[in-house]
Each structure stands twice: as structure tokens, then as C-alpha cells.
matplotlib code that plots the C-alpha trace (Angstrom):
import matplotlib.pyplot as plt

x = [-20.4, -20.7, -24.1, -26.1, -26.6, -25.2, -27.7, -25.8, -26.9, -25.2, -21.5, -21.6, -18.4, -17.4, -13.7, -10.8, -7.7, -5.4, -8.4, -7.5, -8.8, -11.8, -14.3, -14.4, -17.9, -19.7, -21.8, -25.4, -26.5, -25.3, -22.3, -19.4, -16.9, -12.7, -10.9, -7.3, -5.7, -3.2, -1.7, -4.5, -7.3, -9.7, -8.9, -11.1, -9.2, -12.5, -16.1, -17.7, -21.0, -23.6, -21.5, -17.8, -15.7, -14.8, -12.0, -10.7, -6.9, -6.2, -7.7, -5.4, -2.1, -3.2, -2.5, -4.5, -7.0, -4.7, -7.8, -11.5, -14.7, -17.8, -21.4, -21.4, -25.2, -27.6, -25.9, -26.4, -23.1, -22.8, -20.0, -17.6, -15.9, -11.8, -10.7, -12.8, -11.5, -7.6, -8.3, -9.8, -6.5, -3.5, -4.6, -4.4, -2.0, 1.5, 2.6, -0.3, -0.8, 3.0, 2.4, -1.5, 0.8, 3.5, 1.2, -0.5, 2.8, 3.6, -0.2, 0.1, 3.4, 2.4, -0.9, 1.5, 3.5, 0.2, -0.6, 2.7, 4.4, 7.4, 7.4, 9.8, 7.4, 5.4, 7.3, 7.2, 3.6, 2.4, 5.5, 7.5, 5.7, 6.3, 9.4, 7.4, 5.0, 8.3, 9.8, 6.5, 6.4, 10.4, 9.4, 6.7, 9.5, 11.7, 8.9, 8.4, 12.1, 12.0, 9.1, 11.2, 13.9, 11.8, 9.8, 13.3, 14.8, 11.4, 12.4, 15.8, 14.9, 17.6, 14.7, 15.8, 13.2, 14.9, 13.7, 13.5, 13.0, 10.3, 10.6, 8.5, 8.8, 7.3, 9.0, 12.2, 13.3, 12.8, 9.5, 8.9, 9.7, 8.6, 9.2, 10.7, 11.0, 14.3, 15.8, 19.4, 19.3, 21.9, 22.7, 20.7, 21.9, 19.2, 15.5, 13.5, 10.3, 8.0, 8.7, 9.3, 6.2, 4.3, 5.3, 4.1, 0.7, -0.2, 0.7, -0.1, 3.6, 2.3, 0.9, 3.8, 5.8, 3.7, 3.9, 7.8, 7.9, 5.6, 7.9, 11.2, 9.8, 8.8, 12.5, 13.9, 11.5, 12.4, 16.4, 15.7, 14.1, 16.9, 19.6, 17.9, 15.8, 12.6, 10.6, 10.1, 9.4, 6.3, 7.1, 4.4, 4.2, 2.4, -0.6, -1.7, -4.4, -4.1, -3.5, -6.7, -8.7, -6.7, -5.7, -6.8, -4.0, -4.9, -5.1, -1.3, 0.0, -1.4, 0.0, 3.6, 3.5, 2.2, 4.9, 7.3, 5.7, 5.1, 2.3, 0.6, 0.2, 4.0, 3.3, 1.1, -0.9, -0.5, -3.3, -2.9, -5.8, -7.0, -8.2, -10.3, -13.2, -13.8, -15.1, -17.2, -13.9, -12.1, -14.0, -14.2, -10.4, -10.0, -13.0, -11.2, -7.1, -8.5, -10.1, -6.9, -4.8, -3.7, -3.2, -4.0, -2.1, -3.7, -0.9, -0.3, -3.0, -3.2, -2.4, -5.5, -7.9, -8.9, -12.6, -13.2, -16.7, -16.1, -12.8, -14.5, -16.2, -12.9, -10.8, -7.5, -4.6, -2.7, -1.9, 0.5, 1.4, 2.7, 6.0, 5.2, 3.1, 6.4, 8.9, 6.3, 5.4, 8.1, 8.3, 4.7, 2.6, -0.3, 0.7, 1.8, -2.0, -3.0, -0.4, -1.8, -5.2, -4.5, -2.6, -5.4, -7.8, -6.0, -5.6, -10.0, -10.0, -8.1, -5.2, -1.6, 0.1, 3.3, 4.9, 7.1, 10.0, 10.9, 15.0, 15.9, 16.0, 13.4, 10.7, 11.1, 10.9, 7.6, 6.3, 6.9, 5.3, 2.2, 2.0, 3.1, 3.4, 6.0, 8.6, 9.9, 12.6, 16.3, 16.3, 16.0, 17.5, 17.1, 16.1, 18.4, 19.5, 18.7, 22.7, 22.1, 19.0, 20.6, 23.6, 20.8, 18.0, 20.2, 20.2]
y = [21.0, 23.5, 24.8, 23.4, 26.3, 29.8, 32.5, 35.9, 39.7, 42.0, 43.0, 40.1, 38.9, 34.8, 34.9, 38.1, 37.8, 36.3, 33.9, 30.4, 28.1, 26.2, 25.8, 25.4, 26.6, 25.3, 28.4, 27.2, 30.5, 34.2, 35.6, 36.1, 38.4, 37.6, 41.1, 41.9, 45.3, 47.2, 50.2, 50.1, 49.8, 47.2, 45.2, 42.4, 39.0, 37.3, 36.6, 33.4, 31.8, 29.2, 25.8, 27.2, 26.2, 28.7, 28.9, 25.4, 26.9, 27.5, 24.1, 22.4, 24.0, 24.6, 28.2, 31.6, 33.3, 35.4, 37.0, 38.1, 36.7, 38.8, 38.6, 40.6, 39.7, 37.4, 34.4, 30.5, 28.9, 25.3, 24.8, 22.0, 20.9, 21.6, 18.7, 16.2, 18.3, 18.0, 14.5, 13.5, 15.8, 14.2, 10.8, 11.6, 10.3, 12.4, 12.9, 15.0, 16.4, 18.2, 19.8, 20.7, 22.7, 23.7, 25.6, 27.2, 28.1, 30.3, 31.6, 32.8, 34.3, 36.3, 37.3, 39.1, 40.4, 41.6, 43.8, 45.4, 42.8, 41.9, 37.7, 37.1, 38.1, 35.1, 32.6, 34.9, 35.8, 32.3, 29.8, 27.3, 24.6, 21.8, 19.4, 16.3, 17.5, 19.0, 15.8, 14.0, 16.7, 16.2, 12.1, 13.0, 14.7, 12.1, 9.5, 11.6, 11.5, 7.6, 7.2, 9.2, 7.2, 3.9, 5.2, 5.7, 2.4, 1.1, 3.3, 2.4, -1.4, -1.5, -3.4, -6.9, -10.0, -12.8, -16.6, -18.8, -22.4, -24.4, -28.2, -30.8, -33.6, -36.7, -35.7, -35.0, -31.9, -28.2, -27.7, -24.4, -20.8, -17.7, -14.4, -11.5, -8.2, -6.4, -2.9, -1.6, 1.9, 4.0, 5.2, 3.2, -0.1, -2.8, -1.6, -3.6, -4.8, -4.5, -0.1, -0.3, -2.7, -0.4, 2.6, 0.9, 0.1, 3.9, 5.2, 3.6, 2.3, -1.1, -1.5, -1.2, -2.7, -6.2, -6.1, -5.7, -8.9, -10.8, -9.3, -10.7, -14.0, -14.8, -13.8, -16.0, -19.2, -18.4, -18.7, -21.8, -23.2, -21.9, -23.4, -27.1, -27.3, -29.6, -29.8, -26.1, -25.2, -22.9, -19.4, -17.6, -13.9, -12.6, -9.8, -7.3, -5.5, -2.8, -4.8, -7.1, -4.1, -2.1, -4.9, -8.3, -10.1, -13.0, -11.1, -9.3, -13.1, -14.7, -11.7, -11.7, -15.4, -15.5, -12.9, -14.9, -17.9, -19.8, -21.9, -19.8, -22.5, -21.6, -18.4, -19.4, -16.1, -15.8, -13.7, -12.9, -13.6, -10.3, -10.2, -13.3, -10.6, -10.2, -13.5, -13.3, -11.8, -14.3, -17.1, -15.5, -15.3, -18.7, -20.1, -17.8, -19.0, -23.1, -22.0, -21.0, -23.6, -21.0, -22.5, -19.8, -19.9, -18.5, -16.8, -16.5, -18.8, -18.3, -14.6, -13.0, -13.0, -16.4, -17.2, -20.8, -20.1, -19.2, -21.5, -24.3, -22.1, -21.1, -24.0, -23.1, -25.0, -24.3, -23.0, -21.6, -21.8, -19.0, -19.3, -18.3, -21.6, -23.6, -21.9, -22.8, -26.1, -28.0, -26.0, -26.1, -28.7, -27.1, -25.4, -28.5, -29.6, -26.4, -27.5, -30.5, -29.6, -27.1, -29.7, -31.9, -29.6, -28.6, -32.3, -31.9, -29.4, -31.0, -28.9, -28.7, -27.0, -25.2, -25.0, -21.3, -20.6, -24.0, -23.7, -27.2, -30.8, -31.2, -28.8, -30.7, -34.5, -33.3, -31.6, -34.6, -37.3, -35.0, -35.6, -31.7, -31.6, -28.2, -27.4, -23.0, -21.6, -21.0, -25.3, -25.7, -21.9, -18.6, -16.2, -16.5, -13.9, -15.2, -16.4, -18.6, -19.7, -20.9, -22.4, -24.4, -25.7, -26.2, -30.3]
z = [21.6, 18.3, 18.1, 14.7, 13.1, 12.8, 12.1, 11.0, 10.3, 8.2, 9.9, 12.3, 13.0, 12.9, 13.9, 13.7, 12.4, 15.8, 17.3, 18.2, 16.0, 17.2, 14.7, 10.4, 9.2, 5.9, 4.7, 4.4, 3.3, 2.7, 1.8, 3.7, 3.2, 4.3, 5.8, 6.5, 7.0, 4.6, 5.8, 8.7, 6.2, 5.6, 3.0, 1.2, 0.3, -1.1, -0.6, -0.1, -0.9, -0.2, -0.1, 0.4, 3.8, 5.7, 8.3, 7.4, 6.6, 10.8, 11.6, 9.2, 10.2, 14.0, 13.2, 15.0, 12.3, 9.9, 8.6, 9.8, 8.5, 8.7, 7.1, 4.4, 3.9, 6.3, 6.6, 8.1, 8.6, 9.9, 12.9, 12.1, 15.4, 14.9, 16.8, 13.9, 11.4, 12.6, 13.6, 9.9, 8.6, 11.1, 10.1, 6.0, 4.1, 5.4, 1.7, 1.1, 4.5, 4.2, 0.7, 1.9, 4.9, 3.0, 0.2, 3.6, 4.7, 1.8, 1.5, 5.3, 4.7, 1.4, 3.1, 5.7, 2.9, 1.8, 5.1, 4.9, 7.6, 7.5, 6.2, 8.9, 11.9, 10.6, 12.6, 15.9, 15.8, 15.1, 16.6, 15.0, 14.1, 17.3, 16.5, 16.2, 13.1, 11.9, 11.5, 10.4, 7.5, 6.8, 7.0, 4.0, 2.0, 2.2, 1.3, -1.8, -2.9, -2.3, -4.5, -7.3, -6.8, -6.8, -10.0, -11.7, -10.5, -12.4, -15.5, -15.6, -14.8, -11.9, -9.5, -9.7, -9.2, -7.6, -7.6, -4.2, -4.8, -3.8, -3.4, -4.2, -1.8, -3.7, -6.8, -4.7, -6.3, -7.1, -9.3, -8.9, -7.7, -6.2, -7.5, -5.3, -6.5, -4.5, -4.5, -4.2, -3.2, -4.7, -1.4, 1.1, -0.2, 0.0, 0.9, 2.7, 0.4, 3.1, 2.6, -0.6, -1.8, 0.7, -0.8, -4.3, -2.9, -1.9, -5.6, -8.9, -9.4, -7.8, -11.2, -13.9, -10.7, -11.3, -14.9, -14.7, -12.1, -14.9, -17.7, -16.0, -14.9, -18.5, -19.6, -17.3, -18.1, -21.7, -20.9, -18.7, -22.3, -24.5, -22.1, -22.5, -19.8, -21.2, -18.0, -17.2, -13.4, -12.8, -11.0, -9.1, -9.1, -6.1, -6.6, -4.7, -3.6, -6.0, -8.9, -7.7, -8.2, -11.3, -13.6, -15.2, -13.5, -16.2, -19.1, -18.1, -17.6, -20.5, -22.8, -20.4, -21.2, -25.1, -26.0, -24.1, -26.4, -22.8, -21.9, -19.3, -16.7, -16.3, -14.2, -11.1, -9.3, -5.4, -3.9, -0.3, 2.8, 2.3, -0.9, -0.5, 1.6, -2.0, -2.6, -5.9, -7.6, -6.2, -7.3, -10.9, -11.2, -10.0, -12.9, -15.2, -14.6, -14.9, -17.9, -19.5, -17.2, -14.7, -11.3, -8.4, -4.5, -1.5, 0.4, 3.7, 5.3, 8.6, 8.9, 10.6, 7.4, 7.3, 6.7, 6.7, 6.1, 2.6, 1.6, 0.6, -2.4, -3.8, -5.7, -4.8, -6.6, -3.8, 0.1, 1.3, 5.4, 6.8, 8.1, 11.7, 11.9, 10.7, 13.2, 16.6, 15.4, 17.0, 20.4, 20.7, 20.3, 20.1, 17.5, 16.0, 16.4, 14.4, 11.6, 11.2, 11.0, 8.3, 6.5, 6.8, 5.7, 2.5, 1.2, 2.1, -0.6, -2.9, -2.7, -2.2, 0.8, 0.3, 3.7, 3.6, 6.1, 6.7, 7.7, 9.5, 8.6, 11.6, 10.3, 7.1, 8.2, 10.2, 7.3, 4.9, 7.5, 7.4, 3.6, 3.0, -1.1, -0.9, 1.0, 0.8, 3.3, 3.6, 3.9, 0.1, -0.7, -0.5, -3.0, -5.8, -9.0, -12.6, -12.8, -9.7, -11.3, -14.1, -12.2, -10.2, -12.2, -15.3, -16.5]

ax = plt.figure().add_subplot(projection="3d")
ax.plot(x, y, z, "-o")
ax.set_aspect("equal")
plt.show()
């Protein structure tokens, strides 16, 4: 274990220039001066104070000193232990863990350039860098390229949202829809949303991404209306975490809708399990979309987040099952028994349950004898492109 505290006297040495890297050191107190030799001299790169890192650079790219640090003046330096450090720096976001590396890479090799080596000792002095954080950093590159590619597929509105129908079993027919947003690669051909919606999430694109969805949803309720269709089916437009926290999800659909001249209650909000932790914001959005005759879905139910505890304090118009719960519930019956409970317990709180993934007649008749009010899966359709929409729901 690091000692606490560093004490230093004027000219002691902290590391040289080839030492392993063990240790980072926050400078408490003091100055400390950074050396390297040019043409066999002593020269000074910089000098750091009170409150400056020190010796963080070798930690982060695993890299022996390429300079020496020694008290220029009395000095306390706090140890940071290097394994936290590269632990804390491995488990960063890649994206910014390759360009933090990358702009080492060239500051190492110009420092060399500096002391009158040759650049291209670098990699012989110091190694290559080992084959697996190669390809983690070349994994990070092409991660940025896919996000300029998915930010110009947003640009160039080439992302396409897609409708799956969802039935409504007492009514006997399709009521409603939910919204997928899918990507056609240039290259790649179809991307799976799971990368791509993940890829969203980490950057601000999620944002302008959701507004897109809510833009092309109106449109497509609007042609539904211009074709002749009276009885307009509701579409719900799933939100994310980011958007939860970045945007008034009701103010975007109540604009996406009055510009569309819709009635708002035409574009239902899906919020996943996971956002409901955040219960008070929850409960607001809920109070605020009934206000203005929004209804709200909990999505997912069922996926690892569920807090029973606090469901019965948030008036959801709607749950949705997940699939996996659909696809066991005739092989197991105790999962069957789970199925119904949940039913159960939705009609409790006054809500509807929207059964996703259902894909045989079998799944169905069980749902429908439990008093399920939704049926979603490849049964009733799969996702389908505005055309197909049209084709479908049209009178």
C-alpha cells in the first residue's frame, strides 16, 4: 500500500524518465519541476504546483516514465495507487479512452523528437501496445465512425420508424401501434437497434433521435386522416432514459401532435422499468399526460426493475408484458401462474395489459381467456413501413 503522504526536499527525486509506472501523485504542496535530456543536458518540460497530477500520463497508457520529476522546492505529494487509477481509466467510456491514448501517443513520440531520438525508437523502447487494447482502441474508432454515420442518417432522414400492430381483443381489431425506429447501413445493411439505440443513449443524438420518431409518427397519423380513416389508431413512441432526464417528453408530443393538428391522446408515451426508480418524476408525467389526455405505458414489466412497492402510486394507462413471460407460459406452468397473476394484478390497477411477443394461436387463446385487453407479436404482424400501414389499416 502507497504511503499517505510524500514529504520532499529540494532535488529529491519522485520517478526518472524509464521507471515502471506504479504510482500518480496529486501535489499537496511545493513545486515540482518535469526534466528530460537534449543533447545530454537537462532540459525543463514544465513545472507543477499545489493541486496539479503528476505522473498520471504512464498510468494511463501503461507506459515506463518518459520524463523525471524532481522537487524543485519542498514538496508534499499524495501517492495515487496505479492499479485504481488504470482500473477507474480501463473501465471509461472506450471512445474517450482511445483519443485520451492516442493524443499521449503523439505527445510521447514528439517528447522523443524533443531529446534528439529518433520517433521510431518509440515503439522499441516502450513495446507495442498488447493486441487486445489494440483492438479495443480500433473497436472505439469504429464506434466513432458509426456514430457519424448514424448522426448523418438522422440528417439526411434515411432512419426509418416502422409501425407493429397491436390488437385489441374485445374490439376485435387493430387499435393501435408501436413505433420502431430502424437503420439501413450503407454498407452494413440493417443494424440491430439494440447497438444502434445504445450508441444513441451514450451521446446526445437520443434526443433529436426521439423527436424524429415523434415527427414521423404524426406524419403518418395525419395520412391515415387524409386517406379517410375516421377512427384514428393511437401509436406509442417509446422514451428513454435520456430523454426522461433532457426533455419534456409531453411538451415535444403535444407540439409534434398540435403542428400535426392531432389530438394528443393519439401518441401514447412508453417508459421502460427503469425509469420508474425515479418515482416522483414518474408520477408527475403521468398527472401531467391525463391532464392533457395523454395515456402513459409501462414497458417491459417484468424485466428485473419491478418494484411493486411503488406501482400502485403510479396510474398507468397501460402494461406491457414482456415477451419472455409469453414464450414460457405454455411450457411452464409455473410461469403460467406468474402470467396470470400479473394479469390479475393489472386489471387491480385499473389498467390494461398489452401482451408483446405473442406468435401462436395458443399463446393468444390463453391470453384472451385471462381477459388480456392487447395482443403484440409476429401473430397480429410484424413491424410494418408507412406503405404497409396504409395498405392495412385503410377502410
Amino acid at each position: 500500500m502507497a504511503e499517505s503522504r510524500w514529504e520532499l526536499q529540494v532535488g529529491e527525486l519522485v520517478f526518472s524518465e524509464g521507471d515502471p509506472p506504479t504510482s500518480a501523485f496529486l501535489i499537496e504542496s511545493g513545486q515540482i519541476e518535469i526534466l528530460t535530456l537534449q543533447d545530454g543536458a537537462p532540459l525543463r518540460l514544465s513545472v507543477l504546483g499545489a493541486g496539479d497530477l503528476l505522473g498520471e500520463m504512464a498510468i494511463i497508457d501503461a507506459a515506463p516514465r518518459t520524463a523525471t520529476a524532481r522537487a524543485l522546492t519542498a514538496a508534499s505529494l499524495i501517492p495515487i495507487d496505479g492499479t485504481q487509477l488504470s482500473e477507474r481509466i480501463e473501465t471509461s467510456d472506450p471512445i474517450v479512452r482511445a483519443l485520451l491514448k492516442g493524443q499521449l501517443s503523439r505527445y510521447r513520440h514528439a517528447l522523443h523528437s524533443l531529446s534528439g531520438q529518433d520517433p521510431a525508437t518509440y515503439a522499441i523502447l516502450h513495446g507495442e501496445p498488447e493486441r487486445g487494447r489494440r483492438a479495443q482502441d480500433e473497436g472505439a474508432m469504429a464506434k466513432i465512425h458509426l456514430e457519424t454515420q448514424l448522426r448523418n442518417a438522422l440528417i439526411n432522414r434515411t432512419l426509418e420508424v416502422r409501425f407493429q400492430p397491436i390488437y385489441d381483443i374485445p374490439l376485435q381489431r387493430i387499435t393501435g401501434y408501436e413505433a420502431l425506429i430502424r437503420w439501413s447501413h450503407p454498407s452494413r445493411g440493417p443494424v440491430s437497434p439494440a447497438e444502434f439505440i445504445a450508441l444513441a443513449e451514450e451521446t446526445s443524438l437520443i434526443v433529436p433521435i426521439g423527436q424524429y420518431v415523434l415527427e414521423r409518427v404524426a406524419e403518418a397519423l395525419v395520412a391515415l386522416r387524409d386517406q379517410g380513416v375516421a377512427e384514428l389508431p393511437w401509436i406509442a413512441v417509446n422514451v428513454s432514459g435520456r430523454q426522461f432526464a433532457e426533455l419534456d417528453m409531453l411538451a415535444a408530443v403535444r407540439s409534434a401532435a398540435l403542428a400535426a393538428g392531432l389530438e394528443p391522446r393519439l401518441i401514447k408515451i412508453e417508459v421502460t422499468e427503469s425509469l420508474t426508480v425515479d418515482i416522483e418524476r414518474i408520477r408527475t408525467l403521468i398527472e401531467r399526460a391525463h391532464a392533457e389526455g395523454v395515456m402513459v405505458s409501462l414497458d417491459d414489466f417484468g424485466t428485473g426493475f419491478s418494484n411493486l412497492g411503488h406501482l400502485h402510486k403510479l396510474r398507468f394507462d397501460s402494461i406491457k408484458l414482456d415477451q419472455g413471460f409469453v414464450r414460457q407460459m405454455l411450457l411452464a406452468p409455473r410461469c403460467m401462474a406468474i402470467v396470470k397473476t400479473i394479469v390479475a394484478m393489472v386489471h387491480g390497477l385499473e389498467a390494461d395489459l398489452i401482451a408483446e411477443g405473442v406468435e401462436t394461436q395458443a399463446q393468444f387463446d390463453a391470453l384472451a381467456a385471462m381477459q388480456c385487453r392487447y395482443i403484440q407479436g409476429y401473430l397480429i404482424g410484424k413491424a410494418q413501413s408507412l406503405p404497409e400501414l396504409f395498405a392495412n389499416h385503410l377502410p
